[in-house]
C-alpha angles and dihedrals in degrees: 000000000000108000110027097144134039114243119250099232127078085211093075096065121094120191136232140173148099119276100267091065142345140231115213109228121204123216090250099058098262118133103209104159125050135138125191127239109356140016088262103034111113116277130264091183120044112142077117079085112026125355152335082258096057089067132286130143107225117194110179146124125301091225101065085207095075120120119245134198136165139201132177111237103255110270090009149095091224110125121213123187119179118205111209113208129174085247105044147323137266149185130204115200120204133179144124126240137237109278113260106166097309132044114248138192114189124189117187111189099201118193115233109175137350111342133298134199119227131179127213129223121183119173104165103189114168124206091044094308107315105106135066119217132219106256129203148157109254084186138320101301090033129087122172131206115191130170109158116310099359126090117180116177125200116212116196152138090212123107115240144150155184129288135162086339088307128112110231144173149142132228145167129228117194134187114323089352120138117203103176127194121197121186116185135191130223147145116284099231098048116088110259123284124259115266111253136203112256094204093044082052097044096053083048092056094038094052087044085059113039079041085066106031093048091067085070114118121213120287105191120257089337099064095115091046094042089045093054091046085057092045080057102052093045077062093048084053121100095209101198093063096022083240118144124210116224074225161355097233143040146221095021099146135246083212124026108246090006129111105242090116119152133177105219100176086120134095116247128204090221096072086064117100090033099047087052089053093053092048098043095040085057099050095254105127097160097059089048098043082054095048094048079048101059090039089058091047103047085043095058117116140038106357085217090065091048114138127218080217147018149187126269089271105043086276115170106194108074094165112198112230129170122232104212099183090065118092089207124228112308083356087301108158150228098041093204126197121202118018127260097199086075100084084038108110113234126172105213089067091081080045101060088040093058090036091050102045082048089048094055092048087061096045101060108263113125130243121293123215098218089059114084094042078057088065100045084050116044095031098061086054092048099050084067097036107047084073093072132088116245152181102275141227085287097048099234117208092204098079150263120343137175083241116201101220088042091065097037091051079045089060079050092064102044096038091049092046085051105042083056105048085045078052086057103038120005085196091054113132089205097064083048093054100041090040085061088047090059091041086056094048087047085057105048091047096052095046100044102022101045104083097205083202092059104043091226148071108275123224085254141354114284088022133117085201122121127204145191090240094067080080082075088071098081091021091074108028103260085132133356111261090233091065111108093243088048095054091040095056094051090047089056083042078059098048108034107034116034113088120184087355088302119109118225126216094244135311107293100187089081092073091225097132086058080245130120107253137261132056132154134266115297103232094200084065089058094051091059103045085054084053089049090044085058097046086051094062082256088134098155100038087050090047086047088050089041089053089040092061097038075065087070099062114108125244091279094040110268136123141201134227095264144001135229107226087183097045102034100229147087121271134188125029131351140262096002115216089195098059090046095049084051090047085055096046100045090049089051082048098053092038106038116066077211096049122172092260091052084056106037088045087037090232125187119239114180092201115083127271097284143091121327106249094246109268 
């Protein structure tokens, strides 16, 4: 049978959902991630991080020699893989539409040519495949799976039935033949949902996304790259609450067979200021209005309580938790659920919220009223706590530090919350105040973060180290990338961490962050060297990273947090919001006279508001 096995690269894997979660697709027409209802509900679907047993839905060819290949209809989220045998042709469809009351997953198998055999695989096993549902026949096209709380119902003509607590079954398409599948999710306890019509479904999902994707303006020679990142992170929304996951897995290693296992269905504060550029810079100002208004909402209360993440909701317990029963992705362990770094302190954090709220001022949105009691709030608690060591941007696990990038991103929040109550009132004593508290925390980082031996800012004070983060120097105005430190550090970035033209976080081999060693390199890093190079007048070498890194995308457009230049394939989760968001930036950099990182640094351009003359 077609898809016995999962694959073992996370390449191979295409998305799908809507907007409230995801389900993971392999090339070869195996579902093998998948969580109702939500990104971080428990998953129905996880042979992605153990094995076939522990849940997937494979739909494929009987001869395991067939060809496959895949494509995403243009402006959409609608997969389509066709399978190539000797004897015809055939195309499995697979999407998920717009909520509307229950969560649905439809799979339409369409004859081409000739005929062709598939093979079907169902293994429904619900708390991230550990249990194994009740399953019955509700008539003769229905078939109900229920353990606890969770109901899916599989609508078909197609004839299947029950083996080794599987649900299995073969048939043929021929030429200009539909066989659709439709599993749905709902409470247990609830009657069953309506049927409903799969082609009727599918025009409805097609017309929501080509809807949203056809707003794009042109980016240059990348439009079609930077349309399908934004495609992506529509997926990586939650639309009920605006939040948007990092992504849609966990657990998928920095490092095969390695422990640097995260779970990033979560939403981080530090996605903020950027994720509102790519979507303002674009024209979507409801995406981004929702997203500023989750980040308000999940950010209320006592400063000192603030989170670096929270849940789709704003929720502030994220409990980490180990699943033993699952084997992990290429035999990498722990597979974790929940996220301990969210009760870690990091500075930059307050950072990315001011600079955020000012962001979204320039960018056109208007005013919003919960803004300015943010700031009284958040700032009294902040000229205390900048002081103090932290966690850091990369969550460390091996204590405190005085971190570079946390006290630059401190200087943000004091230098944006100043600049807009100056805006307000050029006579405010509270821009005066906050202003000398930037000034302070300048100071302290030039004088104790700036190694003179080295020529470069170091990853924390008292460190040779150096670190990827240092790139948000110039990125956010900190200095101006023409300064000497500032050219010198990109120059050791240069040196010391790129390997293969791809820019790792920090050297992982000195055991600093309490963690094993070796991971690949952090896309997100690349991205914004490209965004430094262009703010440094490097026009061609940034265009030559950012093309480079357009190379990485998988055959349907997505990318993972790292990549592997030895090995030649993606780690970590998947898809990564923050290196789409950083594929979208750096195009609009190399393609605006007026980019994202002009703005955010507040860089001076002397050519008028515009497009960038290709370099």
């Amino acid at each position: 049978m077609a898809g016995t096995d999962t694959p073992h690269r996370i390449e191979d894997y295409a998305l799908i959902g809507d907007c409230e979660t995801a389900a993971l697709v392999s090339n070869r027409g195996s579902i093998d991630w998948l969580c109702f209802p939500r990104f971080d509900s428990a998953a129905c679907f996880a042979a992605l991080l153990g094995s076939p047993e522990n849940g997937r839905w494979s739909i494929g060819p009987k001869d395991d020699r067939a060809r496959a290949t895949r494509r995403y209809r243009d402006g959409t989220l609608i997969l389509e893989t066709t399978f190539e045998t000797p004897e015809g042709s055939a195309t499995l469809i697979d999407f998920m539409p717009p909520r509307d009351g229950f969560a649905d997953l439809i799979r339409i198998v369409v004859g081409n040519r000739g005929r062709v055999e598939f093979d079907l695989d169902l293994v429904i096993r619900f708390d991230y495949g550990r249990s194994i549902p009740w399953v019955s026949r509700l008539d003769d096209a229905t078939l109900t799976a229920v353990a606890g709380p969770d109901l899916l119902l599989l609508r078909t003509a197609a004839e299947l039935r029950g083996a080794d607590m599987h649900t299995v079954g073969s048939f043929t398409v021929t030429a200009g033949q539909r066989i659709p599948f439709t599993l749905i999710h709902a409470p247990s306890h609830l009657p069953p949902p309506a049927p409903r019509d799969p082609e009727a479904e599918l025009r409805r999902t097609e017309a929501f996304w080509t809807d949203f994707s056809g707003r794009c303006p042109p980016v240059g020679p990348w439009t079609d790259q930077v349309k399908r990142s934004l495609i992506t992170l529509k997926a990586l929304t939650y639309m009920p609450t605006g939040g948007i996951v990092a992504a849609a897995t966990t657990s998928l290693p920095e490092h095969p067979g390695g422990p640097r296992n995260w779970d990033y269905r979560f939403c981080w504060l530090r996605d903020a200021t950027m994720t509102l550029q790519a979507f303002m810079k674009l024209s979507y100002y409801e995406e981004a209005s929702s997203w500023r208004e989750w980040l308000l909402r999940s950010v209320a209360g006592d400063p000192s309580q603030m989170q670096i993440m929270y849940g789709l909701a704003g929720e502030r317990r994220l409990p980490e938790w180990e699943v033993p029963w699952l084997g992990g992705f290429l035999d990498s362990r722990p597979v974790r659920v929940g996220n301990a770094a969210a009760g870690q302190f990091q500075l930059d954090i307050y950072g990315e919220v001011a600079d955020a709220m000012a962001q979204a001022l320039k960018g056109g949105l208007p005013p919003h009223p919960r803004s300015r009691a943010l700031s009284e709030t958040i700032m009294p608690f902040l000229e205390q706590a900048w002081r103090r060591p932290d966690e850091g941007i990369w969550e460390t696990r091996g204590g405190p530090r005085h971190f570079t990038h946390s006290k630059v991103l401190a200087w943000v929040a004091f230098d944006r919350v100043a600049s807009i109550a100056l805006a307000g009132d050029p006579a405010s004593e509270r821009a005066a105040r906050w202003r000398r508290v930037a000034d302070l925390i300048h100071e302290d980082v030039c004088r104790h973060a700036y190694d003179p031996d080295l020529g470069s800012f170091v990853q924390s004070y008292g460190s040779r180290q150096l670190d990827a983060s240092l790139l948000a120097i110039p990125l956010v105005g900190f200095l101006p990338p023409e300064d000497p430190r500032v050219v010198g550090t990109v120059a050791a970035i240069e040196r010391h961490l790129m390997h293969d033209g791809l820019v790792l976080r920090y050297d992982t081999g000195t055991g600093e962050d309490g963690l094993p060693p070796g991971e690949g390199a952090f896309l997100a890093c690349s991205f914004w060297l490209a965004d430094v190079l262009v703010l440094l007048g490097r026009h061609a070498d940034a265009r030559r990273l950012f093309e480079r890194l357009c190379t990485l995308c998988n055959d349907v457009g997505l990318l993972a947090e790292e990549y592997d230049p030895a090995g030649r394939r993606m780690l970590g989760n998947f898809p990564q919001a923050f290196s789409h968001i950083g594929l979208i930036n750096t195009a609009l950099n190399l393609t605006r006279i007026q980019g994202p990182a002009d703005e955010r640094s507040e860089h001076d351009d002397d050519a008028e508001p515009g497009h960038r003359p290709e370099p």
